[in-house]
N, C-alpha and C positions, 0 to 999 in steps of 0.2 A: 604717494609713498607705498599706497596699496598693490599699485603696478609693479613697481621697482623691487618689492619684497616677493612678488610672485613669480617675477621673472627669473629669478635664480632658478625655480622649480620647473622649469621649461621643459626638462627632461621628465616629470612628469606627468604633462599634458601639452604635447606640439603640434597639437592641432587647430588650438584657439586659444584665446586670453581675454581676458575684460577686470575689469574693477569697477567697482561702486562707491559713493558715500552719501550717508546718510545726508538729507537737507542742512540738517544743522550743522554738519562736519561734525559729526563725534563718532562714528565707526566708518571705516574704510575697510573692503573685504576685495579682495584678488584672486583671481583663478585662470590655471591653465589647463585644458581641456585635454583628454586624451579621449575623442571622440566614440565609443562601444554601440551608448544606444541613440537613433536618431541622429543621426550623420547632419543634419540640416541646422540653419542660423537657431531652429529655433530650440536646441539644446543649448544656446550659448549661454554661459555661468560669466558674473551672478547673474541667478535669476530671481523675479518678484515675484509672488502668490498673485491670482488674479483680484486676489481683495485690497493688496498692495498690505498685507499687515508685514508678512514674512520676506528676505532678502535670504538668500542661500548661496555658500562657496561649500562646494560638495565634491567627496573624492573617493570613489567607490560607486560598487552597483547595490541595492535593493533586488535581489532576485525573485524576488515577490510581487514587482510590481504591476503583474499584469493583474493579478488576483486584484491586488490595493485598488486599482485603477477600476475595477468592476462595481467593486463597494460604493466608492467613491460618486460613482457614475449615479449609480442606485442611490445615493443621496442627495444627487444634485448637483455633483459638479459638473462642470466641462472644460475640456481639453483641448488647447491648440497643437501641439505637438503629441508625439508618444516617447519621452525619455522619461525615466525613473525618478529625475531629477523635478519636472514639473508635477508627479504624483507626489513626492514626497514633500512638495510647498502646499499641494490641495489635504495633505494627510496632518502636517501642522495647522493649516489653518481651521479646517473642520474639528479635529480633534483635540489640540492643543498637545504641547512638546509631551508633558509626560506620558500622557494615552497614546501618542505616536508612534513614539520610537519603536517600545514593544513589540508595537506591530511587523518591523522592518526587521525583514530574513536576508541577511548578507552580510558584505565586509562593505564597513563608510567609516569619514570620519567626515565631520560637516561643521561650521560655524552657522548659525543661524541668527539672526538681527530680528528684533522684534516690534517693531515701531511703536504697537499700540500699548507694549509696557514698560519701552526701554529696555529692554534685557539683550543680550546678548548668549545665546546657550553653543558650547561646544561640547559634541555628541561622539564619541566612538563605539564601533561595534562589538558586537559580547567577548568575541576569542582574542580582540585585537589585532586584526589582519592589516587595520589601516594603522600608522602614527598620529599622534596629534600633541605637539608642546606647545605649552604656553606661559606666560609667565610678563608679572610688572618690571618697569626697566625704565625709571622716571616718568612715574604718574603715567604711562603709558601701558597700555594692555598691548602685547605683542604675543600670537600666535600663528601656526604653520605648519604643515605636514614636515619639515624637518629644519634642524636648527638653522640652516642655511640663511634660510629666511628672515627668521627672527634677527639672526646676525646682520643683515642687508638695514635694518633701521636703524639710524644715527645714535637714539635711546639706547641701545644694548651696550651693556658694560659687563657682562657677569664674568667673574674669575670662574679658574675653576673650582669645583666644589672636591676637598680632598678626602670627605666622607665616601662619597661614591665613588670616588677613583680609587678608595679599598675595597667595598663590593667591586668594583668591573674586575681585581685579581684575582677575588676566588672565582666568579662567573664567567669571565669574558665578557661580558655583556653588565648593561646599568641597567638594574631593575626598575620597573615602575613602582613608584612616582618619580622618582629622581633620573637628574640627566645628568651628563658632564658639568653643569655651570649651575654654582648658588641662582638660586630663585628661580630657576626658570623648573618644569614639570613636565611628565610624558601623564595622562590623561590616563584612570587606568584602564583595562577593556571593558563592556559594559557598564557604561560610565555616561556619565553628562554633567556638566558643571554652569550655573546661571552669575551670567556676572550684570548688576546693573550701573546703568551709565551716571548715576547720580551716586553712586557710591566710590568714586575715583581711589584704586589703591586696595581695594576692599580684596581678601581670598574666599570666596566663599566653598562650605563644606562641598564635596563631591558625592553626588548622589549615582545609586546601582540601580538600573532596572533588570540584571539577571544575575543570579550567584552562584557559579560553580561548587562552590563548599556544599549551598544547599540543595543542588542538585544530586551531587553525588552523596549525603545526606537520605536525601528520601529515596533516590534510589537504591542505596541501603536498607530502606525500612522496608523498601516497596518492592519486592524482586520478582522480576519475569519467571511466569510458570509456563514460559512457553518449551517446548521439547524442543531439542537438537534439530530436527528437520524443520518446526517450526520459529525458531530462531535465526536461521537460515535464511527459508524462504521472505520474512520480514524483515533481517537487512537488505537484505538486495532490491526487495521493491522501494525502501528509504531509501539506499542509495541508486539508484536509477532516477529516480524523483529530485535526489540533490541533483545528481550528474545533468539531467535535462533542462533543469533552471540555469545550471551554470552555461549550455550550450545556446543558451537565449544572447545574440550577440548579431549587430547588421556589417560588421568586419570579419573579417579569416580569423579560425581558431585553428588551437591544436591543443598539445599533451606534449609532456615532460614524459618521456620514456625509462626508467633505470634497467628493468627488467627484473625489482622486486615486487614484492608483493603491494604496497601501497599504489604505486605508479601502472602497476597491471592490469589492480583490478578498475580504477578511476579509467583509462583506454579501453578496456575492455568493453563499460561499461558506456563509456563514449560510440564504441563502434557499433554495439549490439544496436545504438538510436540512430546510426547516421546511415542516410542511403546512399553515402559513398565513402571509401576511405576516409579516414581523420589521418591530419596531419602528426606524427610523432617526431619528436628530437632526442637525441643523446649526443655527447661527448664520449668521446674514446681517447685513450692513453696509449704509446705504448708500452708503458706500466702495467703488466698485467694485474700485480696486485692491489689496483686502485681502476682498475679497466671494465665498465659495467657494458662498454658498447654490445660486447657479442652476444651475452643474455640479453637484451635490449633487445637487439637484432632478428632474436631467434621469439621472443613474444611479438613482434610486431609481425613476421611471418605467418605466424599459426593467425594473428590475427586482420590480417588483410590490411592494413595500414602502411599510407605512405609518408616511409619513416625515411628519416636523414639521418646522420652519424655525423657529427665533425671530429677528426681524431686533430688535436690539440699537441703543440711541443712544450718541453719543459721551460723554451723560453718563451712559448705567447703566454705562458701561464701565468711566469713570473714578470711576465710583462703587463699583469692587471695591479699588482702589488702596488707601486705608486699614485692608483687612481681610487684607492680603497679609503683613504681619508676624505676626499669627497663625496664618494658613492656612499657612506656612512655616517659621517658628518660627525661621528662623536667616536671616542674608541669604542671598536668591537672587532672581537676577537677567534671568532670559529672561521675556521680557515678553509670550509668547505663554501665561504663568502667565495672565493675564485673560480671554481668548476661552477656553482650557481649563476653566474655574471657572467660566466661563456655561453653557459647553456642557454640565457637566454637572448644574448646577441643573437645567437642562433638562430631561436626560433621566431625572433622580430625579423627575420628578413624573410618570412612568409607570412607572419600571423601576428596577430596584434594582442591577441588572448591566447592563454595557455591555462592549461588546468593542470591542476598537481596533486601528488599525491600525499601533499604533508599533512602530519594529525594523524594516521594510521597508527602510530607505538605510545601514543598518548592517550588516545581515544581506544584501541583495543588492544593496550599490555606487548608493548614490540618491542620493547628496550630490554639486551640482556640483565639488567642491574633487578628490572621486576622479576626476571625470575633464578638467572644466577645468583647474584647478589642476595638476594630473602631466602633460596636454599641454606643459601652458605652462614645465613645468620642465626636462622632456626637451629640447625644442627651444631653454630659454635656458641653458642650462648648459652646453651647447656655447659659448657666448659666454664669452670671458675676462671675470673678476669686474669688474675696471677698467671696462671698458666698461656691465655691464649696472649699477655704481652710477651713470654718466651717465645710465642711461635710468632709472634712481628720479628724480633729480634733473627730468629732461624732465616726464614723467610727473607728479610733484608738485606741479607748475609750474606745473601745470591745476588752474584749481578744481573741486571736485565738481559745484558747478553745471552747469560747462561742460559736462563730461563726462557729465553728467545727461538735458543739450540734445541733446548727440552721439548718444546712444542712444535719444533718440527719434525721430530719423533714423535710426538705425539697423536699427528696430525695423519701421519700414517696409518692409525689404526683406528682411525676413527670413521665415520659416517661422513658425506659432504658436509651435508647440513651442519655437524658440531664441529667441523674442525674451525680453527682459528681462538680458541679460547685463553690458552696455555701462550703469554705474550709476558717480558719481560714490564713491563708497564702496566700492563693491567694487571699481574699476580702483585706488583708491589702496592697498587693501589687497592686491592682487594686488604694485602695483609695491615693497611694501615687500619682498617677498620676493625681488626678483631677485636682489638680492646677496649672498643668502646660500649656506654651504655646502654643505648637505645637502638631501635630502627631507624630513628629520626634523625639521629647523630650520625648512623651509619650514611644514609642517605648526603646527608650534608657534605659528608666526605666523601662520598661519590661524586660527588656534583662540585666540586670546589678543584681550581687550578693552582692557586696557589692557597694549601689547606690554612694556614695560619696570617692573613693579609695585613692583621694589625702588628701594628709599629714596622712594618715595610716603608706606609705612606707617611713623609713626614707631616704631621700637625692632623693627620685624617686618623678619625675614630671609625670602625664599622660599625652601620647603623642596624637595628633588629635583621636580621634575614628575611624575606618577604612571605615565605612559608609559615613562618614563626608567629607569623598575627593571626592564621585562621587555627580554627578548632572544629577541626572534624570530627565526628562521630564516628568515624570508620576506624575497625579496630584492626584489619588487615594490613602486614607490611605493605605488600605488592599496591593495595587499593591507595594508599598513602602515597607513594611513591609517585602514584599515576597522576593521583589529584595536583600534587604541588609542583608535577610538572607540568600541568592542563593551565595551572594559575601562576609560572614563574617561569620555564626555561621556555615551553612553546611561542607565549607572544614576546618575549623578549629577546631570546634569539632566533628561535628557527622562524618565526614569521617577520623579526626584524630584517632578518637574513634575505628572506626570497623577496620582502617588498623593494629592499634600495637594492637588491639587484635587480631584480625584472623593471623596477622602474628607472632604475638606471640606464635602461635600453628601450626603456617606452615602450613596456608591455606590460601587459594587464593578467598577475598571475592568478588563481579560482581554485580553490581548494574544499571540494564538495566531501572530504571526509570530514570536513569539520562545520557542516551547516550543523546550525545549535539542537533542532530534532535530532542527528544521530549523535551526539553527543549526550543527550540525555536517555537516549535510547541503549547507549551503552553502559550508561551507570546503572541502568534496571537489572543488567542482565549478571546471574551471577559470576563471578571471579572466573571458575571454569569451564564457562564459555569464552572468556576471553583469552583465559592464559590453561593450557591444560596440558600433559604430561611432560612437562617444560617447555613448554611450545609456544610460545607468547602469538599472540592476533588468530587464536584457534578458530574464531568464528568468522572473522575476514579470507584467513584462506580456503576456508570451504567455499566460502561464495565466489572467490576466484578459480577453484575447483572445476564450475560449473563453466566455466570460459575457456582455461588455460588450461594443459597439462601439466602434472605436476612436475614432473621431469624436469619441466624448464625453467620452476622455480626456487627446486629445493637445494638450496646450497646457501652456502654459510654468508651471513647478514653483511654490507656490504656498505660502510660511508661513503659521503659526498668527497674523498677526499686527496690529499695532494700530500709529496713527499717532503713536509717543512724538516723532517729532519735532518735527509740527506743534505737541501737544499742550505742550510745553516752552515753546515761543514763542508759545502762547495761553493756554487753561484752566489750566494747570500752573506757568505762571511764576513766580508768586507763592510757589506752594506751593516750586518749585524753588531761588529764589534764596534761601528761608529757610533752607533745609535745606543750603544749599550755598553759606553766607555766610560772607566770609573770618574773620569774627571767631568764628562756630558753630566751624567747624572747629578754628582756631587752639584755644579754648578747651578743648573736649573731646581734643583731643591726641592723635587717632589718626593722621590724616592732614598731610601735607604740605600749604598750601592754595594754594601758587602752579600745581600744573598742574592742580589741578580749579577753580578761579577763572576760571584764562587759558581752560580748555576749555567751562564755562561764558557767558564774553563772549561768545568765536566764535562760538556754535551760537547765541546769542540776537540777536546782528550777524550773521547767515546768511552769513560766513563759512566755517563747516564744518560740517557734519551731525556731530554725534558723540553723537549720543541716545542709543547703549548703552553707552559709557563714563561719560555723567553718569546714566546709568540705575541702572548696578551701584553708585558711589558713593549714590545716592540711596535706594536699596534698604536698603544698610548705614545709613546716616541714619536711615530713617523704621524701622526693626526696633530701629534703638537708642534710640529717642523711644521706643518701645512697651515697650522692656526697663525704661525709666524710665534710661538712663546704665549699662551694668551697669558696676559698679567693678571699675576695672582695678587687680589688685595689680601689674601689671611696670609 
């Protein structure tokens, strides 16, 4: 059953498979291999420690593991093969799982069987780059790098859960812990959980070996006295350091190209170590205002890399659209899932590893909301509440259109860099926040797609917001902002996002801004090294300063993304109003259908732009056409 549950995940690792079970049949463990380190049989998963205590299905690299492998050596072990995968059996076994994990610098997620105590522990890495769910389903333990899996065992029955099908409206995304389906769980990042085999049925607590709260915490208490030049010079040599562990690979690599500053500096940083070209990718439109290919084009010239362009039609685009309920397996909802999934078809037909530049506006303050956003709140909260709910009301009063037109006048007299601000959509998203209490409040409604999600889902409560359990010490909006997106939107969409697409293509994506050193490296450093005269990643773009000319970088911030709104009121409409017809809805009895109806009308009477709230509702539609209706027992 172990085989047959793995094989679903073929896509990714198609280069080998095996399964194990324990003597007595009580754990079965499956894997498919996407071969990085050690190309030879004797990477092939599972694999046993040589003491035979530990059995491991592992998914992800250890970047670290040439160092581990030294220690290791130095204590006595030895090595048949050289893959990551048989250090990290010598590093449980000598060590044992909690002293272990710690030790392991990268992105995994791994089951590990423990013979000598019955245990069974699954393990994921700090940021969350890997998935891992799991969850009982008649007296059976069923886990998986994605539900797919879990689903492929005869035991899995779970409806869906309609708690979290109200979180995925405000988010887009299901936060961790919770998935689509009662009982089943996403593992959270830096995490491990022991389940033992004599205890059938048992949940036990989920234990952390690293805390982002407490990191960004002490690096609060603790703040680098390093100067501007020597803050500088000290990221670059971290990142150099991440970027060359991540080039540690016996397959073709490359880099994800955009031509901003994240994606720049990670290729740059790449080529300054390679004694020949690195491979670079982009996607191009003929959309210019969604078209990164020609800035792409023009960093990859200054910097000697041989880079591809694929320029994409609005129909291969929306010809991924139908395969995004599999490639996902649960609803989800950011629509820059499509350009992600090209870009890396892409680059799998040369390269089998790609490195990226995501975690740059997480890790050093990139998101306008850190610094527009906490301007704008500082200076209106001096305003009595009374007053700034008249200026929602002024404010609303304008159509997005208007406000569309505004900013293209606006747009004129401004710098590259700041044009693009002044948007019908984002001034009303802005104005909805004036009247609120807090930063935190503010925040929440930045971050929420559809603001108010209860009593949307029928019989679904929303449960605490995932932000809402930690308590930072940090007393700065912008640092606030940063943390709860370090510990909610990052591993939950942006790196849900890149893992099932790249490994929807059977590539292996590396994201060296977010080895866990520079991420505590950046909470040391003050606020305005990160974010400074509105300038969010002030200390990343120097270091890319030192590679790139600025010229070819400074223009205005630039999504992954695609024209779901045109695309609703043309190509899609059809598909849309099926999926999102009052009697569908009514029928299947998840949702409420008078505000996705009414949101509906407006955006197809161009009325109102609201493509990412009919997006997320549509997302959850077309994943439940593909589930075939999963029956709901509540």
């Amino acid at each position: 059953m172990a085989g047959r549950m793995a094989a679903t995940l073929a896509h990714r690792g198609p280069d080998d498979s095996g399964n194990w079970a324990d003597p007595e049949g009580r754990v079965g463990l499956g894997s498919q291999r996407l071969a990085i380190i050690d190309l030879s049989p004797l990477g092939h998963q599972p694999m046993s420690s040589a003491d035979g205590r530990y059995t491991v299905a592992y998914n992800g690299e250890a970047y670290n593991f040439v160092a581990l492998r030294d220690e290791l050596v130095a204590a006595g072990c030895s090595f048949r093969g050289h893959s990551d995968t048989e250090v990290l059996l010598a590093a449980l076994s000598l060590w044992g799982v909690a002293d272990a994990i710690p030790r392991l610098w990268g992105m995994f997620a791994f089951a590990a069987w423990d013979a000598r105590e019955r245990k069974l522990h699954l393990v994921r890495d700090r940021l969350g780059k890997k998935p891992l769910y799991y969850g009982w389903q008649d007296g059976t333990l069923l886990f998986g790098s994605e539900l797919k899996a879990l689903r492929a065992h005869p035991a899995f029955h779970a409806p869906v859960d309609r708690d979290a099908l109200t979180t995925y409206l405000r988010f887009c995304y299901i936060p961790a812990p919770r998935s689509i389906h009662v009982g089943i769980h996403k593992l959270p990042p830096a995490s491990w959980i022991s389940f033992d085999a004599d205890r059938p049925g048992e949940l036990p607590a989920v234990r952390s070996y690293w805390d982002p709260v407490a990191v960004a915490d002490d690096g609060a208490r603790d703040r680098s006295r390093l100067s501007d030049e020597e803050a500088i010079e000290a990221a670059e040599a971290l990142l150099r350091d991440a970027v060359a562990l991540r080039m540690v690979a016996d397959v073709p690599l490359g880099a994800f190209l955009s031509g901003g500053i994240d994606s720049s500096t990670v290729a740059a940083l790449m080529q300054v170590q390679s004694p020949r070209p690195i491979r670079t990718f982009t996607i191009g439109y003929d959309n210019a205002e969604y078209d990164e290919s020609v800035p792409a084009a023009a960093v990859a010239a200054h910097l000697g890399t041989d880079h591809t362009t694929l320029r994409v039609t609005p129909d291969e685009m929306r010809a991924v659209i139908p395969r995004l309920p599999d490639l996902y397996d649960e609803p989800f909802a950011d629509a820059s899932q499509i350009p992600t999934f090209l870009v890396s078809e892409l680059a799998r037909r040369s390269v089998t590893v790609a490195l990226s530049g995501d975690g740059g506006d997480e890790v050093f303050g990139g998101y306008n909301r850190y610094v527009t956003g906490m301007r704008t709140w500082k200076r209106l909260s001096r305003v009595p509440q009374p007053a700034r709910r008249g200026a929602v009301r002024v404010v609303e009063g304008i159509r997005p259109r208007t406000w569309d037109r505004l900013g293209t006048l606006v747009d004129k007299a401004l710098p590259a860099s700041r044009r693009g601000f002044v948007s019908g959509n984002r001034v009303h998203k802005l104005a909805s926040v004036l009247a609120l209490g807090s930063p935190d409040e503010m925040y929440t409604r930045l971050v929420s797609t559809w603001p108010e999600p209860n009593g949307m889902v029928l019989g679904g409560t929303e449960p605490p917001l995932p932000f809402t359990a930690v308590h930072p010490s940090l007393t700065d909006p912008a640092e606030r902002m940063m943390l709860f997106d370090l510990i909610g939107y990052l591993p939950d969409d942006i790196l849900c996002k890149v893992d099932r697409a790249s490994m929807g293509a059977s590539l292996e994506a590396r994201a060296p801004l977010l080895d866990h050193r520079v991420v505590e490296f950046a909470w040391r450093l003050p606020l305005d090294q990160r974010i400074r005269g509105g300038e969010g990643k002030w200390l990343l773009r120097r270091v890319l300063d030192r590679h790139v000319p600025r010229a070819l970088i400074d223009r205005p911030k630039q999504g992954f993304g695609i024209p779901i709104d045109r695309w609703l009121r043309g190509p899609l409409r059809e598909w849309a109003s099926d999926l999102l017809s009052e009697a569908r809805l009514r029928r299947e009895g998840y949702f409420d259908p008078a505000p996705i109806t009414a949101a509906l009308r407006d955006h197809l009477e161009g009325r109102r732009n609201v493509q990412y709230p009919l997006w997320v509702v549509l997302m959850f539609e077309a994943w439940l056409d593909r589930q075939g209706r999963v029956e709901d027992a509540g």
